[in-house]
C-alpha positions in Angstrom: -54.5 -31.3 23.4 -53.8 -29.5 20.3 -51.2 -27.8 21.4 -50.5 -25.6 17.7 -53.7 -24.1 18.5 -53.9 -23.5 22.1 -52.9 -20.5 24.0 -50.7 -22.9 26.6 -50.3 -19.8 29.2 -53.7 -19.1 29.5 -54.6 -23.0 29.5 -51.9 -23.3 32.4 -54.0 -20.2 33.8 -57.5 -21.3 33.6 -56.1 -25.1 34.6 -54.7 -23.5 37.9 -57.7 -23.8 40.5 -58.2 -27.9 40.2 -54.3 -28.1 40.1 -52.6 -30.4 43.0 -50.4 -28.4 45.2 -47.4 -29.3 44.4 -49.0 -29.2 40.4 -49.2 -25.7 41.0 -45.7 -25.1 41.7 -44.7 -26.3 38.4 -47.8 -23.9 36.9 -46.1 -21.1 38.8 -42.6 -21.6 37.8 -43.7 -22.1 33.8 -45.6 -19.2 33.7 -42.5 -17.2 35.3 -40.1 -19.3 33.6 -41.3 -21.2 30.7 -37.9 -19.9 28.4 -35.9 -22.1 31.5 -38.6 -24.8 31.8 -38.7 -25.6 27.9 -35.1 -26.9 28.1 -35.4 -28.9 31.4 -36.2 -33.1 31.7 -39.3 -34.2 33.9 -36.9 -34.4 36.5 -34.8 -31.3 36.4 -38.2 -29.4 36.5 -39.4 -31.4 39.4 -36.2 -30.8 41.5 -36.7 -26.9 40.4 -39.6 -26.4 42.2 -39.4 -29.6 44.8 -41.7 -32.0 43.5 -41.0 -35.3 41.9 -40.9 -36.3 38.0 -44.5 -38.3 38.6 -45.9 -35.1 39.7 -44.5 -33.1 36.5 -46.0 -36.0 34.3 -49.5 -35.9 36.1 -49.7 -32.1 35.4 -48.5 -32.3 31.8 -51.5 -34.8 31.6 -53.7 -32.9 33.6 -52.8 -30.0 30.5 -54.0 -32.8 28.6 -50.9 -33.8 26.8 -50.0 -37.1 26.5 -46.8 -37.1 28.3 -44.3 -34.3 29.5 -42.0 -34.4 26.0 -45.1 -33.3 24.6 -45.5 -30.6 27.1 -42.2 -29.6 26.6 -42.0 -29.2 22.8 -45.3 -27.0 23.1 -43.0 -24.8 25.5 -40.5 -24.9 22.9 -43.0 -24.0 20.3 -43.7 -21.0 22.5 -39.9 -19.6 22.4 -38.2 -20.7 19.4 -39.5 -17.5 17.7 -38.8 -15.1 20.3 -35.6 -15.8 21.8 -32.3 -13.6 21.5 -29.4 -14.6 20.8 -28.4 -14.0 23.8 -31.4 -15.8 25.6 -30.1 -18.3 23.1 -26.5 -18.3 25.1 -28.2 -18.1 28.5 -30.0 -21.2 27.9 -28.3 -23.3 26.4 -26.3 -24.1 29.3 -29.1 -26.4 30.4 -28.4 -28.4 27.0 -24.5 -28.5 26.0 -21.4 -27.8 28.1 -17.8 -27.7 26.1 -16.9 -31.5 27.3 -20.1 -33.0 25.6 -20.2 -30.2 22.4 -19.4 -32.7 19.9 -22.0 -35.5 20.8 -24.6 -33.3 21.8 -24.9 -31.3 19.0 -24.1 -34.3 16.3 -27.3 -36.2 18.4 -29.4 -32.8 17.8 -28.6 -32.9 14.5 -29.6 -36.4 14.2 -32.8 -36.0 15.8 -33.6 -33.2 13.4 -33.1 -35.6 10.5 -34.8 -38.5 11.8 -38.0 -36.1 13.1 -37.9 -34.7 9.4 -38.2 -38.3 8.1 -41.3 -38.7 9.6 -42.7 -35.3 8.8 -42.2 -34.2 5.3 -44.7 -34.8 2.8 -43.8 -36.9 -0.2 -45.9 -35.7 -2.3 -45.5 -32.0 -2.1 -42.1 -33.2 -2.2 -42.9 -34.5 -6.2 -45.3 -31.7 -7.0 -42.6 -28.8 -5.8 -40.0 -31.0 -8.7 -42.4 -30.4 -10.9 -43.1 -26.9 -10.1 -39.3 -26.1 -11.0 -39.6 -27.7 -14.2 -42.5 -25.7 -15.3 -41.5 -22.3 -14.1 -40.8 -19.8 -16.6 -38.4 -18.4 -13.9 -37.0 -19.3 -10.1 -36.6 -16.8 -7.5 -35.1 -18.0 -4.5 -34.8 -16.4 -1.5 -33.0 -17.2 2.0 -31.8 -14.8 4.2 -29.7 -14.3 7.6 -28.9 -17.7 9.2 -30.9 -19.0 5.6 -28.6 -17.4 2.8 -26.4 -20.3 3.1 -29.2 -22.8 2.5 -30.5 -20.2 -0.6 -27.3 -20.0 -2.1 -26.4 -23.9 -1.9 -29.8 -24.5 -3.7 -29.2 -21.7 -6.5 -25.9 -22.8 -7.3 -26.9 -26.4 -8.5 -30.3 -25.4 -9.3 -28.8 -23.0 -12.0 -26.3 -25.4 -13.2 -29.3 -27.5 -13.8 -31.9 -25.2 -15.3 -30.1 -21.5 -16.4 -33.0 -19.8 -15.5 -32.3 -19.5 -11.1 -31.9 -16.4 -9.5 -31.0 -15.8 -6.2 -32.7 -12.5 -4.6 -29.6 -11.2 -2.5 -29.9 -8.9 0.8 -27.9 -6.3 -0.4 -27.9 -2.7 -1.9 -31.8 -3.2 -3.7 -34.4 -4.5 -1.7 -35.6 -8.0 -2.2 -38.9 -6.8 -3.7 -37.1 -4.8 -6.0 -34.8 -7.9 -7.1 -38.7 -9.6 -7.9 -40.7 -6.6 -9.5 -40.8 -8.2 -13.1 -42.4 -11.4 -11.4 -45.6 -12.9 -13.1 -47.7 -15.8 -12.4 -45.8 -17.8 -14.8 -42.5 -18.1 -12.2 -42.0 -20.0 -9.3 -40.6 -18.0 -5.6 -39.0 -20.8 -3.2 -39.2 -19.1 0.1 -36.7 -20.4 3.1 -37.1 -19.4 6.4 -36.4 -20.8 10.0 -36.7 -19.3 13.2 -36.0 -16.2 13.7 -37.4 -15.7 10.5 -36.5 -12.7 8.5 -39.1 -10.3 8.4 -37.8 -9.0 4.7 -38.2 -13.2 3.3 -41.8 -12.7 4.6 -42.5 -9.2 3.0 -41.6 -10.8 -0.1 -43.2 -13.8 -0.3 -46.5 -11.4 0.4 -45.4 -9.3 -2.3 -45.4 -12.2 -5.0 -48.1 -14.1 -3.7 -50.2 -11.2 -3.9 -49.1 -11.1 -7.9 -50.2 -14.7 -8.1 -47.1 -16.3 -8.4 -46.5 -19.9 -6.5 -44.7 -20.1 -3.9 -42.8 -23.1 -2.1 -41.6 -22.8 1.5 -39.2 -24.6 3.1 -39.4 -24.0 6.5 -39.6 -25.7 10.2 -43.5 -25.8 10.5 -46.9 -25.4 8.4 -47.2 -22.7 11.5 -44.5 -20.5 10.1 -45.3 -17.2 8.6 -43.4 -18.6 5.1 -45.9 -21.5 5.3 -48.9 -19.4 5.2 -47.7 -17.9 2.5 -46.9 -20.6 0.3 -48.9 -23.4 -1.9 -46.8 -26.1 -1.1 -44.3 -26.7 2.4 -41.4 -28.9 2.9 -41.0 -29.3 6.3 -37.3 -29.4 8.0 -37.0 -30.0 11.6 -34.4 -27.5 12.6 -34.4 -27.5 16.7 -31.4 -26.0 18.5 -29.0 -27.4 20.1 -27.5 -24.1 21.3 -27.7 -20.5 20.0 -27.0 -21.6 16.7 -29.5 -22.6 14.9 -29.3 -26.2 13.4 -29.3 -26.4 9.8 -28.9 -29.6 8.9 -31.8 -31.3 8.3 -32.9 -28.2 6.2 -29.5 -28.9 3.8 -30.5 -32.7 3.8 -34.0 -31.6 2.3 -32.5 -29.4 -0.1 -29.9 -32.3 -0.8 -33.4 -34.2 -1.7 -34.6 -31.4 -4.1 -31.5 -30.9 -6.2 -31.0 -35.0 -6.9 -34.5 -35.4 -7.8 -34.2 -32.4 -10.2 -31.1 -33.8 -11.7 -32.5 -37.3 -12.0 -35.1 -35.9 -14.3 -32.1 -34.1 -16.5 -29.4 -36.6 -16.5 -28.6 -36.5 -20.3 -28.0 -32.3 -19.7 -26.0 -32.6 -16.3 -23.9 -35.0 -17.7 -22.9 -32.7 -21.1 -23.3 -29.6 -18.9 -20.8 -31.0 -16.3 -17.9 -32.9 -19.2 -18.3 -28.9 -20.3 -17.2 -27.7 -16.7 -15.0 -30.0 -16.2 -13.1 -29.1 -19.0 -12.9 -25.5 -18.2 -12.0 -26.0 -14.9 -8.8 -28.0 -15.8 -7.9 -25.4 -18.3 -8.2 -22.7 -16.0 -6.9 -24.6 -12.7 -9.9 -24.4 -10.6 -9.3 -27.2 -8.5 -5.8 -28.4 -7.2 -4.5 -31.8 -7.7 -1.3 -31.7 -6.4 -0.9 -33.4 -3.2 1.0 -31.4 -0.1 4.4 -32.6 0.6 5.1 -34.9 3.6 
């Protein structure tokens, strides 16, 4: 089952008559519950509605998935864009208590990584390098949870290149910040869920001028992805009610090296420049604290 196309309630719906009884318990509690159920193992479900973890693998089958993590991420698929924050805090006491904080979110975070790996296409990966070198001009925009991640790639982007700016949620619109755009720039777009409604205006607004766009976002589904020519695709699942950003900053980690392998001789006179203004103006302590 594909399950980025299918409407998984009414599947669970029009599945329901040739459903085992005890498969339609689970069908009943998803559909009432399916913001619980997307967090809960095989086995938490089963005990849920009093069947065992068999059953709940025979009905994710019966869905025509291949197995109940599959069934489970479709479910997640379902909520990640609609949940509160504080749905978000409700339910993520099925995932993380305080005593296993530390290891379950540094696991999360490695899953996000390794499931990024896998998905991210090298070669929009090389054409979006090259894209930044032939802009005339680089508009990149990130906001809420995402400003951070816009920001971090602006800062070393424009050490790089001189010609970055950074379309800031502030006093003038974000549309406003872009109204001199032409076809000649380049708009990197980054998004995650709950995306920002204003990031997707905006990438509408300059797609519609004929200007590329790159997204970086968690899914070819996501409303920056439609909108863009190429996608880099970060994995940013939840651990909790904060939304993970790591394997997002690893990409963009990815994006900056690559840019300043191509422009090693400029980085290198651009950076014995900082460095000496920095010591002449103290930027950075060297002294060591007292013991």
């Amino acid at each position: 089952m594909d399950d980025n196309n299918q409407d998984l309630m009414r599947t669970i719906q029009m599945k329901f008559p040739r459903l085992s009884k005890g498969q339609k318990l689970i069908a009943e509690y998803i559909l009432k519950h399916y913001d619980k159920a997307a967090f809960m193992t095989a086995a938490k479900l089963g005990t849920s509605v009093g069947v065992s973890e068999s059953t709940v693998v025979r009905f994710a089958n019966e869905l025509g998935f291949s197995g109940y993590p599959k069934l489970q991420k479709a479910l997640h698929d379902l909520i990640k864009n609609k949940l509160t924050t504080v749905q978000r805090i409700e339910l993520s006491n099925n995932l993380i208590n305080q005593e296993n904080a530390l290891k379950g979110v540094l696991k999360a975070d490695m899953e996000n990584i390794r499931a990024t790996l896998e998905k991210i296409n090298h070669k929009d990966f090389e054409e979006i390098v090259n894209c930044i070198f032939e802009a005339k001009r680089i508009y990149i925009i990130g906001l809420r949870s995402s400003t951070v991640l816009a920001e971090f790639l602006g800062y070393y982007l424009n050490v790089m290149l001189d010609n970055v700016k950074i379309v800031k949620h502030g006093i003038s619109d974000a549309i406003d910040q872009m109204i001199n755009i032409t076809d000649e720039d380049l708009v990197i777009g980054i998004g995650f869920p709950r995306y920002s409604a204003r990031t997707i205006e905006a990438l509408s607004y300059v797609q519609n001028k004929g200007t590329k766009v790159v997204a970086i976002t968690d899914s070819l589904l996501s409303p920056l992805a439609t909108r863009a020519e190429y996608t880099l695709i970060a994995q940013s699942n939840m651990a909790s009610f904060v939304d993970s950003l790591v394997a997002p900053l690893s990409v963009i980690n990815a994006l900056i090296v690559a840019v300043g392998l191509r422009e090693k001789e400029k980085i290198s006179s651009t950076y014995k420049e900082l460095e000496g203004i920095w010591e002449e103006y103290q930027v950075y302590s060297h002294k060591k604290e007292d013991l």
